[in-house]
N, C-alpha and C positions, 0 to 999 in steps of 0.2 A: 504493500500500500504506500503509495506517494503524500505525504503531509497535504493538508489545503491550502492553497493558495493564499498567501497573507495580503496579498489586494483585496481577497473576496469577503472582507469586513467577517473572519473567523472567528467562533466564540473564545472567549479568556479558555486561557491556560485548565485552570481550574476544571472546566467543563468539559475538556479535550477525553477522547475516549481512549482507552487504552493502546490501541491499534494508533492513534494518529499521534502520540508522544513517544511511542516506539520506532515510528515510521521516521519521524525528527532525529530523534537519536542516531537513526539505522543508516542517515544518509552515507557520511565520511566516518568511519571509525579504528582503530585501531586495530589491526592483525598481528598474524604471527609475526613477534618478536625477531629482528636479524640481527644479533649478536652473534658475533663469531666468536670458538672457540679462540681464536688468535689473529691477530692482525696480522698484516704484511711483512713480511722476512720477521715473522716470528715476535714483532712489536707488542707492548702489552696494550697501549691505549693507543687511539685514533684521535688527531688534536684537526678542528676542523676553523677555521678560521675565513669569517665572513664579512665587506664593508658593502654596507650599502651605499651605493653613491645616488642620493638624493639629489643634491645640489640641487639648483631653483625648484625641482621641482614642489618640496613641500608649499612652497607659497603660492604656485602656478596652479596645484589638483583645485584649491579650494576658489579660485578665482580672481585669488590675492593679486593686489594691485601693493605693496609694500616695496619699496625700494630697499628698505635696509634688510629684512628678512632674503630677499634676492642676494645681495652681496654677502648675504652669511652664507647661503650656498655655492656660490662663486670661490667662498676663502677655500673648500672642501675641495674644491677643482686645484686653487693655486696655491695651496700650502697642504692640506688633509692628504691628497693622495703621493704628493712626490715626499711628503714625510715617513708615510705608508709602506713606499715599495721599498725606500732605503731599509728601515726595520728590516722589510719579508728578505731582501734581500743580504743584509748584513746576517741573517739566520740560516737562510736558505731553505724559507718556509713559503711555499706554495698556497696560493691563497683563492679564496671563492671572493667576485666582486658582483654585488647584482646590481643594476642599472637599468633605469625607465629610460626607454625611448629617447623621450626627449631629453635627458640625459646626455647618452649618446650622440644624440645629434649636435646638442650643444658644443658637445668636448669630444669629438670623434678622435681624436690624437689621442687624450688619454684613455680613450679603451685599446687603440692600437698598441701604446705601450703598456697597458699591462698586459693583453694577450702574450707581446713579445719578450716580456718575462717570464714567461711560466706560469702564467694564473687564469683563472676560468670567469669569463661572467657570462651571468646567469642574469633571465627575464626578471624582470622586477617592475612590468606593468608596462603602462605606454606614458602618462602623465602623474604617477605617482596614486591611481586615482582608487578610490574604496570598492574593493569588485561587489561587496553584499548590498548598493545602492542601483545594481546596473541590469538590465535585463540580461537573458544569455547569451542573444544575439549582441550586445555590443558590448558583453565580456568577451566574448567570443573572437569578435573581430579586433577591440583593441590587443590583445594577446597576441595572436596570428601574427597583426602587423609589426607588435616588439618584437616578435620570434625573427622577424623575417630584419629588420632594420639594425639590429646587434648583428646580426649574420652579414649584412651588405657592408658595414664598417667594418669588423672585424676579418671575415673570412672566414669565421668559425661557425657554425649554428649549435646554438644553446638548447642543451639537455638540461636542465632544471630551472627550476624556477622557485622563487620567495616572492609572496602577494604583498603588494604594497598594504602597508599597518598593519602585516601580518591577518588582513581582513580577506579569507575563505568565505565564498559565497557557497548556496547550494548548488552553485552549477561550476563552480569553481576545477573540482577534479572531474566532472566529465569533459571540458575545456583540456582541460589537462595530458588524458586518455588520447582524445583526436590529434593534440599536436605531437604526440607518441614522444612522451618526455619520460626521462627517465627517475628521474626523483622532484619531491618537495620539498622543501625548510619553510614550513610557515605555522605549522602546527604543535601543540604540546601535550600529547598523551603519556610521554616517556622522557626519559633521560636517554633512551639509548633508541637505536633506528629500529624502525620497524614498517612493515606492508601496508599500505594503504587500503580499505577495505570503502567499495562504495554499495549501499545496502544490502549488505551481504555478501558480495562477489569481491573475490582476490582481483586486487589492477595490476598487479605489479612495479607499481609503483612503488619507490622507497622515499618515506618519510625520515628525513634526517631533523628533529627536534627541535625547535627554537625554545627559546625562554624569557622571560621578560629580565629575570635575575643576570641574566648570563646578557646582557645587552647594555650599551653606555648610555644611549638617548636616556633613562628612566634616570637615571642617577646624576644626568648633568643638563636635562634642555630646560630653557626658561619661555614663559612668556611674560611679559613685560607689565600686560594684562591682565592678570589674573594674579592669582597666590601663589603659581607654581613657579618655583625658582630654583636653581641647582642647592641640592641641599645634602649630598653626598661627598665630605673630602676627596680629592683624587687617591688618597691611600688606603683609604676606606675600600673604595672601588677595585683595588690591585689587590685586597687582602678579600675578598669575594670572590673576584676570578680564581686567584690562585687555589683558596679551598674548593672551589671546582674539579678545577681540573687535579687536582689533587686525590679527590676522592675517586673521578674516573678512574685516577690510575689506577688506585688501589682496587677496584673493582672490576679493572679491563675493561671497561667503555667504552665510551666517546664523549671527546669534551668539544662541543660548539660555542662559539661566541661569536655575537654581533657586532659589529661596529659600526660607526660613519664617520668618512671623511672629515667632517666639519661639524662632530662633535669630539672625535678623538683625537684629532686633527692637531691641536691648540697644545702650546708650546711647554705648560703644567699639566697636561694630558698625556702625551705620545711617550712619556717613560711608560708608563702602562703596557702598553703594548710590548717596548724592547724590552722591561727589566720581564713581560710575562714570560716572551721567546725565552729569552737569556735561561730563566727559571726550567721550561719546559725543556729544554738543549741540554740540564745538567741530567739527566734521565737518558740511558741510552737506548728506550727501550719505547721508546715514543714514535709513531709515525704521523708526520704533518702531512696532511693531502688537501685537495681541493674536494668539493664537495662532489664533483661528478667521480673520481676515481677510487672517494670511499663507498658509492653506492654502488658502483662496477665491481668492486672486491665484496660487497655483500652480497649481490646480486651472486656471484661467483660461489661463493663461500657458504650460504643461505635459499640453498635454490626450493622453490616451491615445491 
């Protein structure tokens, strides 16, 4: 059974019959668990490391006409990522980068240079924009078109994908399915990957885990407007990741993290990131991958 339609003025919650709150539930759900008995050349933990590069778009999804919010995404372009790759690169840690469209098109040279480091980006929408407000056909279509426009800049076509605000519609993973992608990062049923299940049926697709905890925007973005204001030490923040990824280890995981450009970006921030590598580099037993070649070794290692 298909939930009802929430245009179609459905009754409260409350009221729902057993069958149509199961049917909700049943859309996107967790499957079989893909932990691998052992990582790659015999690694105990998988270190997955992700930036999203926002740049204008956060102020462009919503309609935002703000100039200064613009040029806080621009700093993410001229200081956030060539801080970035120095880090991935002084480590020689291979990294997942997701990127809107318009992103991309903004900054086509910086996706060519990360590509031509060694790093993978991945869709991350067309304008930054909420998929659970959009109908399917024009989830559908703006996806397509980022599938296709990171592919024309790069020369790569992108296998996975992270939804912008981490916002999963109900149509979200059959969008997903057609564009024959081979993992997600936007969800959080687990600390560790696992199968993506759409009502009922194995996709095959692999879920690699996001987290709000395991992410900088929560602990460092302001609005100016409101009450919300960075309210997180940056030490604070490095003593959080690191019992992260600390516990993966000890548990043989996977440790993901999120980041942005032009929030981690910033000159009392970006120790974070080297002193984290540095940290994870004294561990010989660690494999840092991009997010496509950890889901290729599950897929591998994990088979249906």
């Amino acid at each position: 059974m298909q939930p009802s339609d929430p245009d179609q003025n459905p009754p409260p919650p409350w009221a729902w019959s057993e069958a149509e709150w199961r049917a909700r539930v049943a859309q996107v759900r967790a499957g079989r668990p893909m932990k691998p008995a052992r990582w790659k050349n015999g690694a105990r933990c998988a270190v997955a490391l992700s930036f999203d590069s926002d740049h204008e778009t956060n102020e462009l999804r919503d309609g935002g006409k703000s100039i200064g919010r613009m040029s806080q995404g621009q700093y993410g372009n001229r200081q956030g990522v060539p801080r970035i790759l120095r880090a991935l690169a002084q480590h020689q840690a291979p990294a997942t980068f997701f990127v809107p469209a318009v992103s991309a098109l903004l900054y086509p040279d910086e996706q060519r240079q990360v590509v031509a480091q060694g790093h993978e980006i991945g869709i991350h929408g067309w304008i930054h924009e909420l998929n659970s407000l959009l109908p399917y056909a024009t989830e559908r279509d703006l996806m397509f078109r980022a599938a296709d426009t990171l592919e024309q800049i790069t020369g790569v076509r992108p296998v996975g994908m992270r939804t912008p605000s981490w916002d999963f519609s109900p149509s979200t993973l059959r969008i997903q399915r057609e564009l024959g992608l081979l993992y997600d990062s936007s969800l959080m049923a687990d600390d560790d990957a696992y199968e993506l299940l759409e009502n009922g049926e194995a996709t095959g697709i692999v879920e690699l885990p996001v987290e709000w905890i395991r992410d900088d925007a929560v602990y460092f973005n302001m609005n100016r407007h409101s009450g919300l204001r960075p309210y997180t030490p940056p030490a604070d923040v490095f003593d959080i990741f690191v019992r992260e990824f600390d516990r993966a280890h000890d548990e043989g995981g996977l440790f993901l993290l999120t980041m942005h450009p032009h929030v981690i970006g910033y000159r009392s921030r970006i120790w974070i990131l080297e002193q984290l590598l540095a940290h994870v580099r004294q561990r010989a037993d660690v494999w840092i991958a991009t997010h496509a070649d950890i889901a290729r070794y599950l897929q591998a290692q994990c088979p249906a």
